[in-house]
N, CA, C and O of each residue as an XYZ file, in Angstrom:
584
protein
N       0.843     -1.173      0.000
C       0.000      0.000      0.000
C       0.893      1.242      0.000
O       1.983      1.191      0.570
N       0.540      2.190     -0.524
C       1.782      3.653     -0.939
C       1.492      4.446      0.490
O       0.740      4.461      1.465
N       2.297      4.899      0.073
C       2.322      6.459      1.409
C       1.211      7.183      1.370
O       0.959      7.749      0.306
N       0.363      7.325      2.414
C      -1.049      8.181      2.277
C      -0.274      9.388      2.432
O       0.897      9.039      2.280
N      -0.310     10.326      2.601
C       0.165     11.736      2.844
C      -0.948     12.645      3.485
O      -2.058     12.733      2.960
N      -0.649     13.249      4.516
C      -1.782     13.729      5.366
C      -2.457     15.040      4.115
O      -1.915     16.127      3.913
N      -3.875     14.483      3.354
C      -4.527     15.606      2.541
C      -5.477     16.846      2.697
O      -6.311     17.357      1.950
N      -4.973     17.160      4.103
C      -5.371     18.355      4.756
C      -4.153     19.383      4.497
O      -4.332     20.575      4.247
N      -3.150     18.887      4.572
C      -1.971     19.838      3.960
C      -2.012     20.616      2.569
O      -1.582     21.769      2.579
N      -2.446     20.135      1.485
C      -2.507     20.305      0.567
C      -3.232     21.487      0.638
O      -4.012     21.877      1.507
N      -2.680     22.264     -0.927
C      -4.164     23.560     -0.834
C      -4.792     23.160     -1.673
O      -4.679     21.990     -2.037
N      -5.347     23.712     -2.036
C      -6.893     23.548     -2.705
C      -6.619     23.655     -4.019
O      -7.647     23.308     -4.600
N      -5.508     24.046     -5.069
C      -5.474     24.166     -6.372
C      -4.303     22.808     -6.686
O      -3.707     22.799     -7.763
N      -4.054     21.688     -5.636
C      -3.111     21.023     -5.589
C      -3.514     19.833     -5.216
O      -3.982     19.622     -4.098
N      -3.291     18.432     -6.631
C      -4.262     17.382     -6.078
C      -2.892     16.592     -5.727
O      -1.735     17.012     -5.753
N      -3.358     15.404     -5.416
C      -2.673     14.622     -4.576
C      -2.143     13.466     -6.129
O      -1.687     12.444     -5.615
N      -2.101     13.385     -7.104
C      -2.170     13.153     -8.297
C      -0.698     13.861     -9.119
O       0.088     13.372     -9.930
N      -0.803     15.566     -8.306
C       0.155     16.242     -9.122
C       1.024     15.694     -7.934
O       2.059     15.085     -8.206
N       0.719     15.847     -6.875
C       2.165     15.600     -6.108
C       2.458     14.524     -6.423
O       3.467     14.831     -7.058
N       2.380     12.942     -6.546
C       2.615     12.122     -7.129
C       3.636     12.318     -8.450
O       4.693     11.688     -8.480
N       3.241     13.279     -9.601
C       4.246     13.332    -10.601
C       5.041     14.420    -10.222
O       5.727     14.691    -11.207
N       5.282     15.122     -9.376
C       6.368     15.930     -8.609
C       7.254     15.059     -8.094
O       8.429     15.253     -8.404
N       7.023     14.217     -7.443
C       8.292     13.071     -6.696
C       8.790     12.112     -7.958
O       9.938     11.755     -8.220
N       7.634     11.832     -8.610
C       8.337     11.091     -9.811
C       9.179     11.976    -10.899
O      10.016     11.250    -11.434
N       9.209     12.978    -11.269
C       9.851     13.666    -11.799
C      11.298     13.820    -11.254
O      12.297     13.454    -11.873
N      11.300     14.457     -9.909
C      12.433     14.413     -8.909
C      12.810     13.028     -8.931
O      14.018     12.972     -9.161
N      12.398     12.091     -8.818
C      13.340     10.753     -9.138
C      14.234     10.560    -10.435
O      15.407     10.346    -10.742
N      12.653     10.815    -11.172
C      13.762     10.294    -12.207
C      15.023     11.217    -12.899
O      15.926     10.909    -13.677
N      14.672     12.396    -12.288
C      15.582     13.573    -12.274
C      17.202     13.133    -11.627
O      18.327     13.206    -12.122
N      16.725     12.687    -10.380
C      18.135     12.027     -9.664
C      18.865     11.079    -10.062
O      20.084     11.031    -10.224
N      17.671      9.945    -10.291
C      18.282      8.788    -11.077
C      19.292      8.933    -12.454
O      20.348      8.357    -12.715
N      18.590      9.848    -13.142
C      19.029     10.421    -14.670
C      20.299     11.262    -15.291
O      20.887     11.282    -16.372
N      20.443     12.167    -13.620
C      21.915     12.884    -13.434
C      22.437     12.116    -12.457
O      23.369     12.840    -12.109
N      22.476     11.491    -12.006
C      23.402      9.919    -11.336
C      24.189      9.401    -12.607
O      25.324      9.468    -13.079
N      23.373      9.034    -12.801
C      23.613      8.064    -14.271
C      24.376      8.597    -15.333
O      25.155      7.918    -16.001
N      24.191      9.652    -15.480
C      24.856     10.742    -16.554
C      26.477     11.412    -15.649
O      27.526     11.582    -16.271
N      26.339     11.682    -14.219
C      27.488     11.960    -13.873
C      28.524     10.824    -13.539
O      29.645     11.227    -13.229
N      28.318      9.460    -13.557
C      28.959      8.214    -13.337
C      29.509      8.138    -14.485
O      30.674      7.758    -14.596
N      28.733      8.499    -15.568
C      28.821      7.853    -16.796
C      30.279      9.007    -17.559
O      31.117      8.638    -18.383
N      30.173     10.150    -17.044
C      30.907     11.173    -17.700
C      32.089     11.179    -16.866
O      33.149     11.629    -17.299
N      31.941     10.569    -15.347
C      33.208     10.687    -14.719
C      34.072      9.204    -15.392
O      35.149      9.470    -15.925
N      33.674      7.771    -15.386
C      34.605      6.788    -16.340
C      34.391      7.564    -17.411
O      34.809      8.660    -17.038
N      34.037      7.670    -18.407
C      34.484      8.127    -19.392
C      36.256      9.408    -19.198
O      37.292      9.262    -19.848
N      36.050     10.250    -18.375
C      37.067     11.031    -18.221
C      37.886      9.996    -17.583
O      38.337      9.418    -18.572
N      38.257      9.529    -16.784
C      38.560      8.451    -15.812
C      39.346      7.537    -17.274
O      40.526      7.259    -17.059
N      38.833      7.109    -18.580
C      39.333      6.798    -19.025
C      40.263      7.239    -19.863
O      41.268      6.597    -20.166
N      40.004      8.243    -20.237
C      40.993      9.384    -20.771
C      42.330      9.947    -20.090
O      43.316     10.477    -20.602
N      42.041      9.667    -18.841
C      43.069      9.736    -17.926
C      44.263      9.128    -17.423
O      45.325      9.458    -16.895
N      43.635      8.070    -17.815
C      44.317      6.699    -17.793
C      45.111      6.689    -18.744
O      46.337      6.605    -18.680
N      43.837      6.854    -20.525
C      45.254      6.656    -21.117
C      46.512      8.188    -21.506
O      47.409      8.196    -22.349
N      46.197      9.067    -20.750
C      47.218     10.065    -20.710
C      48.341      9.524    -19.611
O      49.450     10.052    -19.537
N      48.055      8.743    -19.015
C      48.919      8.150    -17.766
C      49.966      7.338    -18.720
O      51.137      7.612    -18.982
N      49.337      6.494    -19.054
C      49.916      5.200    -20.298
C      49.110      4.791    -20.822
O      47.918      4.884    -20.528
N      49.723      4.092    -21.969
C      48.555      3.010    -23.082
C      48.152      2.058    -22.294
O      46.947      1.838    -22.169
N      49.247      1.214    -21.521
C      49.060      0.216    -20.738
C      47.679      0.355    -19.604
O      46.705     -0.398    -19.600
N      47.871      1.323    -18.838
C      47.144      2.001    -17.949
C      45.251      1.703    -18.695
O      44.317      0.974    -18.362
N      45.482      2.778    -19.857
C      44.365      2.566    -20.698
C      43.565      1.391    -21.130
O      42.421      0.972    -20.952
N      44.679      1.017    -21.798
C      43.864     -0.654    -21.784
C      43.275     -1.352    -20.907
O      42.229     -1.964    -21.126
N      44.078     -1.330    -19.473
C      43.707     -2.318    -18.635
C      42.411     -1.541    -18.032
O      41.451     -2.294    -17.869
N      42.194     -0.194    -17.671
C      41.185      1.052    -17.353
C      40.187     -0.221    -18.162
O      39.432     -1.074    -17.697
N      40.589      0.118    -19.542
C      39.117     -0.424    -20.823
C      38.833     -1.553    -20.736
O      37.618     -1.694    -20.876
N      39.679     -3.047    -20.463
C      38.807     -4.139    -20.443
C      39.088     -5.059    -19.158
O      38.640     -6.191    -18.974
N      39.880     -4.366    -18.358
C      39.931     -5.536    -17.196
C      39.049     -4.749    -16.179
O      38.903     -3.530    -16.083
N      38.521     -5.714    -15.474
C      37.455     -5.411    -14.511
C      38.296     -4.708    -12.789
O      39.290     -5.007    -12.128
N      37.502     -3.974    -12.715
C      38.287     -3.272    -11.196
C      40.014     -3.182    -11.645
O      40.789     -3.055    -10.697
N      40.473     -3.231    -12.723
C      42.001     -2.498    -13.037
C      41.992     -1.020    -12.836
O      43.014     -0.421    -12.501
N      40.288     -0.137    -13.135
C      40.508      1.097    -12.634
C      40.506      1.588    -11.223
O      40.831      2.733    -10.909
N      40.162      0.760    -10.481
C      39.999      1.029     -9.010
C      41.827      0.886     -8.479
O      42.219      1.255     -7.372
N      42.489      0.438     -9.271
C      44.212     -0.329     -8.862
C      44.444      0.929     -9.381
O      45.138      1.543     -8.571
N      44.015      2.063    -11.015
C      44.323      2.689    -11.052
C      44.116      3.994    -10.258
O      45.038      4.808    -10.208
N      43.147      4.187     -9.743
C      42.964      5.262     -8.899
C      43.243      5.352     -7.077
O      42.931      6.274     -6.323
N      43.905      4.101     -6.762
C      44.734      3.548     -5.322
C      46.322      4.266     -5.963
O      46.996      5.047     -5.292
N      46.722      3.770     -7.461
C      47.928      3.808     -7.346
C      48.599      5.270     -7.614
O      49.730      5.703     -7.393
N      47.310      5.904     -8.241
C      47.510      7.904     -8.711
C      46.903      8.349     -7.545
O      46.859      9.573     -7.418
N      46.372      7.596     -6.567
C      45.740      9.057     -5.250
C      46.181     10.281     -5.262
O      45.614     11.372     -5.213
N      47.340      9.935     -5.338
C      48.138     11.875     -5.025
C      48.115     12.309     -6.481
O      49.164     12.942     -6.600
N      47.417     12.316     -7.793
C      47.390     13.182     -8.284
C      45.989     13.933     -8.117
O      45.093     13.090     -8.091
N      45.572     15.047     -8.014
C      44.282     15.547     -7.685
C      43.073     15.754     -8.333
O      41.944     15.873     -7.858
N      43.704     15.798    -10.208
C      42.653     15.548    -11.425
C      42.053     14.237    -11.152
O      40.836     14.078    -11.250
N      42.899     13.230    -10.791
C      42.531     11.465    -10.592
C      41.200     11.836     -9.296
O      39.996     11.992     -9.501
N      41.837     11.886     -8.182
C      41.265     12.112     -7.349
C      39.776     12.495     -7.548
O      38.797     11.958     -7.030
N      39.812     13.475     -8.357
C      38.087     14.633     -8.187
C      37.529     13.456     -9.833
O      36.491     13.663    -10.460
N      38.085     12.834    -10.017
C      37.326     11.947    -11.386
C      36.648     10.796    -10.611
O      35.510     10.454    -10.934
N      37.332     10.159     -9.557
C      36.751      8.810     -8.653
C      35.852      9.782     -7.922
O      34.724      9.299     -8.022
N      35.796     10.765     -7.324
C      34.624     11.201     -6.210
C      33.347     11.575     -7.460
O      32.170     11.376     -7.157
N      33.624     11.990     -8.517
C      32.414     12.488     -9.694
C      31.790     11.235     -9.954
O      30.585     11.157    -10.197
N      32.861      9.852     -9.900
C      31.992      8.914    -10.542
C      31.146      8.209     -9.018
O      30.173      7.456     -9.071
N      31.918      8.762     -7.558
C      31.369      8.242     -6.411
C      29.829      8.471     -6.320
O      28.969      7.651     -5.999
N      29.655     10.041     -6.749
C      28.857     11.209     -6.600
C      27.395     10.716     -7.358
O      26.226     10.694     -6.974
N      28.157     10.287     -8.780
C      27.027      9.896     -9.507
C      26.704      8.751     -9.205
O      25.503      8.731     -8.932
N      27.207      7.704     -9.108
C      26.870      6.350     -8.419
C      25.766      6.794     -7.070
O      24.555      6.584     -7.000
N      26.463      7.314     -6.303
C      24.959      7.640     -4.973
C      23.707      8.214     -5.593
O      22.587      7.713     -5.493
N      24.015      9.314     -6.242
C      22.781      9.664     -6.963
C      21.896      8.759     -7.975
O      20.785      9.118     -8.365
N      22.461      7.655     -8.320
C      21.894      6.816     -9.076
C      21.153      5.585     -8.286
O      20.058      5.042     -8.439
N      22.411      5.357     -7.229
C      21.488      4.183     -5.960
C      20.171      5.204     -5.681
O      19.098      4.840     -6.163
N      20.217      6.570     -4.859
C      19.346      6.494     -3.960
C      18.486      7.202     -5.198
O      17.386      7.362     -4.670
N      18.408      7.607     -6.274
C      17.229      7.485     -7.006
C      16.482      6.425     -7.514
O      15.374      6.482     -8.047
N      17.467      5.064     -7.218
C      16.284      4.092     -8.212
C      15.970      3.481     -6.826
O      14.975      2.760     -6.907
N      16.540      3.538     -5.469
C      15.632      2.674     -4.695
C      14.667      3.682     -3.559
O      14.014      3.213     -2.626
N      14.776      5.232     -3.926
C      13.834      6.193     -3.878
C      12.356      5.661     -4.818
O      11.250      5.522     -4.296
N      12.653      5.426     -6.245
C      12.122      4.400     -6.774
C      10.813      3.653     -6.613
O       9.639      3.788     -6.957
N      11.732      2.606     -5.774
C      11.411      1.140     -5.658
C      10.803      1.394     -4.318
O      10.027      0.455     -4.138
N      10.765      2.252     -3.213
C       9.933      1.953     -2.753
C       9.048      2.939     -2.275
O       8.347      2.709     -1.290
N       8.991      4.504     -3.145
C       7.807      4.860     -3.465
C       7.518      4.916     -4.463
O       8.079      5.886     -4.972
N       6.480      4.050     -5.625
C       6.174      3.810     -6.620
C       4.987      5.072     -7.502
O       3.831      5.204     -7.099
N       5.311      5.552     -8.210
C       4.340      6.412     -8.814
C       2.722      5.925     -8.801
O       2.371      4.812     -9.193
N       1.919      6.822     -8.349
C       0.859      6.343     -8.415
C       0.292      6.075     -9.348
O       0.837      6.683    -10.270
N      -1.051      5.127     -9.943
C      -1.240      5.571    -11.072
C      -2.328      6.751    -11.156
O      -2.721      7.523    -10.282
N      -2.742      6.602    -12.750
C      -2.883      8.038    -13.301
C      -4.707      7.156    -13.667
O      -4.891      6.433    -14.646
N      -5.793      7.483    -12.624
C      -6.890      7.220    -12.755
C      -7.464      7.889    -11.878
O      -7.171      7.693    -10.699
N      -8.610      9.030    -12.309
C      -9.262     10.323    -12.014
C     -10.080      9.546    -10.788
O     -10.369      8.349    -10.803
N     -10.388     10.487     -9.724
C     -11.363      9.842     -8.894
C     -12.945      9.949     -9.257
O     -13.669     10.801     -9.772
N     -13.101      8.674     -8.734
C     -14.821      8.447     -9.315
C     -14.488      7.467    -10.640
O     -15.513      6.888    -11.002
N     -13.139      7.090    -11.571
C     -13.484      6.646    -12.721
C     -13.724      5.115    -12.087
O     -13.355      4.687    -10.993
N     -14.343      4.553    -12.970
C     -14.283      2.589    -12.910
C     -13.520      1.938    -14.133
O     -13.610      0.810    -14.617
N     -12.653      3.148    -14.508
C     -11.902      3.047    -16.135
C     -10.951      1.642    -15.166
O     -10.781      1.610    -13.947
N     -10.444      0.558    -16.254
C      -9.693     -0.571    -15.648
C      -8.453     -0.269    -16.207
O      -8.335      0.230    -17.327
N      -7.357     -0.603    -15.337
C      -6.157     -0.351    -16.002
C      -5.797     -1.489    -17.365
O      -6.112     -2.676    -17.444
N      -5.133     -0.752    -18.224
C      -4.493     -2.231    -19.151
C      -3.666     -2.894    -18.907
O      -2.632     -2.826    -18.242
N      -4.273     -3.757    -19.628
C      -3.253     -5.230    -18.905
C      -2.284     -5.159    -20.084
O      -2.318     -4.531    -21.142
N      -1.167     -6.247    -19.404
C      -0.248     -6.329    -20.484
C      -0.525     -7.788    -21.141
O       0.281     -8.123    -22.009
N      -1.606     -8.723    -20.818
C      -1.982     -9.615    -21.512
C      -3.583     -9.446    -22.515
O      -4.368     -8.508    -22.373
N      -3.729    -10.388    -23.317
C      -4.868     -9.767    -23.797
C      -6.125    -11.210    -23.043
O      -6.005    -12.311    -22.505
N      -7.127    -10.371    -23.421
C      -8.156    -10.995    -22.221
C      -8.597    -12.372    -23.308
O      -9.410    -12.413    -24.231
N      -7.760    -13.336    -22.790
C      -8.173    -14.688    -23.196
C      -9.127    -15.772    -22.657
O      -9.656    -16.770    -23.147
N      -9.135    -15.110    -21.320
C     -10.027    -16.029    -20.203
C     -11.260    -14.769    -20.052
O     -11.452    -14.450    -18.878
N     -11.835    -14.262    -20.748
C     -13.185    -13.840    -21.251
C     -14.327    -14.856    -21.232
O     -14.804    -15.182    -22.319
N     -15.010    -15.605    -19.654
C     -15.518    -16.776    -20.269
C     -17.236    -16.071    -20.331
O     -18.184    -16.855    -20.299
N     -17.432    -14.822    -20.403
C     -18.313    -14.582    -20.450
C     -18.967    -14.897    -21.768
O     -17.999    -14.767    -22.518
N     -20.165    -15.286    -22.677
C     -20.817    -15.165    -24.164
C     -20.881    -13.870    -24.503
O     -21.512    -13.085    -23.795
N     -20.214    -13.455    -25.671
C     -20.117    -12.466    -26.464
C     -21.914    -12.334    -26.922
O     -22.515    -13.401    -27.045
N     -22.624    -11.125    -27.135
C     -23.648    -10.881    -27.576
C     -24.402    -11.515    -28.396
O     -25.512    -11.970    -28.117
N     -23.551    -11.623    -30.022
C     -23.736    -12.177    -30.984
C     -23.449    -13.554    -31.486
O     -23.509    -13.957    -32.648
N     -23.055    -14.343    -30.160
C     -22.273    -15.828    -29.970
C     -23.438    -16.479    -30.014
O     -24.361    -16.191    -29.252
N     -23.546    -17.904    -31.368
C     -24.405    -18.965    -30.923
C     -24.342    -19.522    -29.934
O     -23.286    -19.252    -29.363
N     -25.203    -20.472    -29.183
C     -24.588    -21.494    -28.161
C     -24.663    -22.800    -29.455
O     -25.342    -22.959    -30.469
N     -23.549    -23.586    -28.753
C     -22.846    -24.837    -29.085
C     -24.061    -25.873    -29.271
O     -25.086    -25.802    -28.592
N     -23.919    -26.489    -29.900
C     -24.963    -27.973    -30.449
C     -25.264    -28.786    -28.790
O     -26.344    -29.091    -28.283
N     -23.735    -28.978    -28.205
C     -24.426    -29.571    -27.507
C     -24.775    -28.800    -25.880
O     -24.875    -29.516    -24.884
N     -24.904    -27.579    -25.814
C     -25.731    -27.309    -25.041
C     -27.213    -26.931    -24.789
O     -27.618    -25.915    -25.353
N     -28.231    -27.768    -23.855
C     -29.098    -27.181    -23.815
C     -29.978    -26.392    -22.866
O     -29.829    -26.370    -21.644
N     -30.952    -25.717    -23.584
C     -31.205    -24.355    -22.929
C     -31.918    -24.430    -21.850
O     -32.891    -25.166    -21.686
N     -31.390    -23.557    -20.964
C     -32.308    -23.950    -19.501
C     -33.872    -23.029    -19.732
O     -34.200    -22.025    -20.365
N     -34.738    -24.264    -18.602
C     -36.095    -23.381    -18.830
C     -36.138    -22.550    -17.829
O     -35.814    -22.639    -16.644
N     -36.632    -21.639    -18.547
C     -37.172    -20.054    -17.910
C     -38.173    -20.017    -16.739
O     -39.281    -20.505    -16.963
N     -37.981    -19.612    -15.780
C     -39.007    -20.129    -14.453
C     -40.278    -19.341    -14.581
O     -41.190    -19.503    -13.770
């Protein structure tokens, strides 16, 4: 069940609907520049590397955690330094937006008062109701009318 939110707070030109896509926006806002600052700090991070050496570079590009050996073994340079805290930076911003996320879920988007049903992502095969214009089958027969 989601977070009720006390709706006496609210004013009166402000439904509880918009605040819903206010937090989801702000998520995916966080999540999105997480993701984008992780992503731009390895990228520099790799460039760095290979200004260090080719060797450096390579191993940065396909060996796994070789950049973490590289950024233990440059600590004391300070460009290195502020490239691992950008990609630290964006990494947190990327955790605590997707499990900001996960466990407040966007509400959905159905007006109050509707009986509109959400869509499914299957199509309705177990319909065992008779369609309008459906014969009945040979071998059923018809019950009598009381």
């Amino acid at each position: 069940m989601p977070f009720n939110p006390n709706l006496d707070s609210l004013p009166n030109n402000y439904t509880l609907t918009e605040k819903y896509k206010m937090s989801g926006i702000a998520i995916g806002l966080f999540f999105g520049l997480g993701f984008l600052l992780s992503l731009v700090g390895s990228i520099w991070g790799l460039v760095q590397a290979f200004q260090e050496d080719v060797v450096w570079g390579v191993l940065y590009l396909l060996v796994p955690f070789a950049g973490y050996v590289f950024y233990a073994k440059k600590w004391g340079n300070l460009k290195i330094r502020k490239t691992f805290l950008i990609q630290c930076a964006g990494l947190f911003m990327f955790l605590l937006g997707s499990i900001t996320g996960a466990i407040f879920p966007p509400a959905p988007d159905v007006q109050p008062g509707s009986s509109e049903q959400s869509p499914s992502a299957f199509p309705s095969d177990f319909n065992t109701s008779p369609s309008p214009s459906s014969k009945p089958s040979p071998g059923s027969k018809p019950k009598p009318s009381p």
